[in-house]
Structure formats: C-alpha cells, structure tokens
C-alpha positions as a LaTeX table, in Angstrom:
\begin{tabular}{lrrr}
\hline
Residue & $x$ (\AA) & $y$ (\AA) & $z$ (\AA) \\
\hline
Unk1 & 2.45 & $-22.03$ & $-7.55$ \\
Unk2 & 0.34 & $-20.91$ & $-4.72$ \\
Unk3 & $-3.33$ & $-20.99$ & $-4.12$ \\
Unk4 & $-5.34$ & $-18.28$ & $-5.97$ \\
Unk5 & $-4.97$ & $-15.23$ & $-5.35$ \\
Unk6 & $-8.09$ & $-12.08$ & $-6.38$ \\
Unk7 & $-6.56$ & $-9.78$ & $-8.42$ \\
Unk8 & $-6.78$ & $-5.85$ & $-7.44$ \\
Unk9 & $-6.16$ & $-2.27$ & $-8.50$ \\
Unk10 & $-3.67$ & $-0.20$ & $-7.09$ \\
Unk11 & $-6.63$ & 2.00 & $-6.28$ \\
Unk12 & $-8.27$ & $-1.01$ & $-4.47$ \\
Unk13 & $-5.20$ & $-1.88$ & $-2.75$ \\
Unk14 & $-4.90$ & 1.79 & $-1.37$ \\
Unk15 & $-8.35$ & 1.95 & $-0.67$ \\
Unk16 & $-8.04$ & $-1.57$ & 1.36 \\
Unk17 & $-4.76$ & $-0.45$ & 3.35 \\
Unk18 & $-5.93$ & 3.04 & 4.26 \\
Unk19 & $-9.21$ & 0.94 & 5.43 \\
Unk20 & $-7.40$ & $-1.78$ & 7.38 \\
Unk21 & $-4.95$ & 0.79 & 8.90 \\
Unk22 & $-6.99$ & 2.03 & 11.91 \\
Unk23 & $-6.88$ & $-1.88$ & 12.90 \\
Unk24 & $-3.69$ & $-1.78$ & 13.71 \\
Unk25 & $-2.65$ & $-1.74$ & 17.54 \\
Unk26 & $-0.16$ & 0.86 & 17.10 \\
Unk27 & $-1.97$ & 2.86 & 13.95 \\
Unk28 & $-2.61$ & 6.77 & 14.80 \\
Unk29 & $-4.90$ & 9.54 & 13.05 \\
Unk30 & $-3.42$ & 10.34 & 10.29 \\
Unk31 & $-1.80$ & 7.63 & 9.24 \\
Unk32 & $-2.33$ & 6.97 & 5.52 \\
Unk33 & $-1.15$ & 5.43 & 2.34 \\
Unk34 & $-1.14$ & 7.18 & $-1.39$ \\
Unk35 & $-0.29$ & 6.27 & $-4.74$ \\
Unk36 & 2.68 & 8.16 & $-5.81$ \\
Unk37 & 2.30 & 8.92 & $-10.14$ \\
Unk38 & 5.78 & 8.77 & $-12.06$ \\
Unk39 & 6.14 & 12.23 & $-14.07$ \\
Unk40 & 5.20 & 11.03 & $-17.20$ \\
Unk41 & 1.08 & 11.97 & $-16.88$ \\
Unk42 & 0.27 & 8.71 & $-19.64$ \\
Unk43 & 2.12 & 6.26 & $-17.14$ \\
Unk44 & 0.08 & 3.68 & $-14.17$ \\
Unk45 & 1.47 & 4.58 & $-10.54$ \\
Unk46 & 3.58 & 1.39 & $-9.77$ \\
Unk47 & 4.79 & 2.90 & $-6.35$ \\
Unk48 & 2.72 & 4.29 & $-3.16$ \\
Unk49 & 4.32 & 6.23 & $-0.08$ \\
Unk50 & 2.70 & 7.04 & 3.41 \\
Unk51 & 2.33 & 9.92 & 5.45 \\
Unk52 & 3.21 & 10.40 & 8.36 \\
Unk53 & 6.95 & 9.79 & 7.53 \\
Unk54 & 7.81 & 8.35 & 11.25 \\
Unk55 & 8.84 & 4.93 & 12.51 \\
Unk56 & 5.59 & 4.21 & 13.84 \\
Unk57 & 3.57 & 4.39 & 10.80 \\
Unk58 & 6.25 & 2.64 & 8.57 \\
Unk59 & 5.88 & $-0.46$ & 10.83 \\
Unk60 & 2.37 & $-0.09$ & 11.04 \\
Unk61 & 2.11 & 0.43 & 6.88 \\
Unk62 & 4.73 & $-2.23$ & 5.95 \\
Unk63 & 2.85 & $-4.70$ & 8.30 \\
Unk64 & $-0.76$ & $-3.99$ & 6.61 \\
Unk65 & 0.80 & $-3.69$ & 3.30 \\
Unk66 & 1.73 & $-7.02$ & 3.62 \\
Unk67 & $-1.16$ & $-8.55$ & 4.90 \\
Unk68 & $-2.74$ & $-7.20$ & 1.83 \\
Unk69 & $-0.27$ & $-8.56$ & $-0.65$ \\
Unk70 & $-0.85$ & $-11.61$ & 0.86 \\
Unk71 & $-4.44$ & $-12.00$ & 0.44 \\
Unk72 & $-4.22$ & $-10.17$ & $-3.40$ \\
Unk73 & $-2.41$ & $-10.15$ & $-6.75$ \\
Unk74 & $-2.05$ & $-6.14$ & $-6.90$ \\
Unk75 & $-2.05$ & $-4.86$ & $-11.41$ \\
Unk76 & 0.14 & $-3.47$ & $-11.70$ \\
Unk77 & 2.73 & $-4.15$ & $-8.75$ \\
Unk78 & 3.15 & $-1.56$ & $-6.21$ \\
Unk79 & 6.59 & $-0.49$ & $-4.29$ \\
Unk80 & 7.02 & 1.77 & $-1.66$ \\
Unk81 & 8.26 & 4.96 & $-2.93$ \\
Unk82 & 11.99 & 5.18 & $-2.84$ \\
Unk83 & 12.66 & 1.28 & $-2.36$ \\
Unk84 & 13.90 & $-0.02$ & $-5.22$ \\
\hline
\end{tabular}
C-alpha cells in the first residue's frame, strides 16, 4: 500500500481544485469545478463536473484533479460527471 495519504471532503477537494486552478498555465476566468448532487436529496454527491464545458478547461481540470487525488484520500470518491 502506498504512503499515507490525508483524507478530505468532497467539499475540500472542490474547494482545493477551484483554488489550485488559476495555477495552471493554460487555466482561464471562469474555469471552475462543482459538485454535482444525485436526485435523491438524502444522498452524498459522489460525482463533480466543470464549467466551462471546452477542451481547454477539461485538460486543465483533469490535470489538477489529479494532482489533488494524488496528494488526498477524497470520502466519499468523486467522478467526473458522466464518466462512469
């Protein structure tokens, strides 16, 4: 097993992407990530989605995103929205 890893929200992790974002060589205002909440109101969001929908920010997003995951053990799991 690997080293250990800090364990997160999915809040957190949002709040860390959307604040690592602008970092990014490529990143442009606007850019941003969200939690996305399944229809059931009792159920925990397990996926996120970005905005703007464009090739630019999906590199940029899926490259912080995982820079994130690396550094932290996100409760529950996230996906991008639509993946899986």
């Amino acid at each position: 097993m690997s080293a250990f890893m800090p364990v997160i929200s999915a809040r957190q992790f949002i709040e860390l992407v959307n604040q690592r974002l602008p970092s990014h060589h490529v990143f442009k205002a606007g850019m941003r990530v969200f939690l996305v909440r399944p229809a059931s109101a009792d159920a925990d969001a397990t996926e996120f989605d970005y905005s703007p929908r464009t090739r630019r920010a999906s590199g940029v997003v899926i490259y912080v995103v995982d820079h994130v995951k690396s550094q932290f053990r996100v409760e529950p799991d996230l996906r991008l929205a639509g993946s899986g």
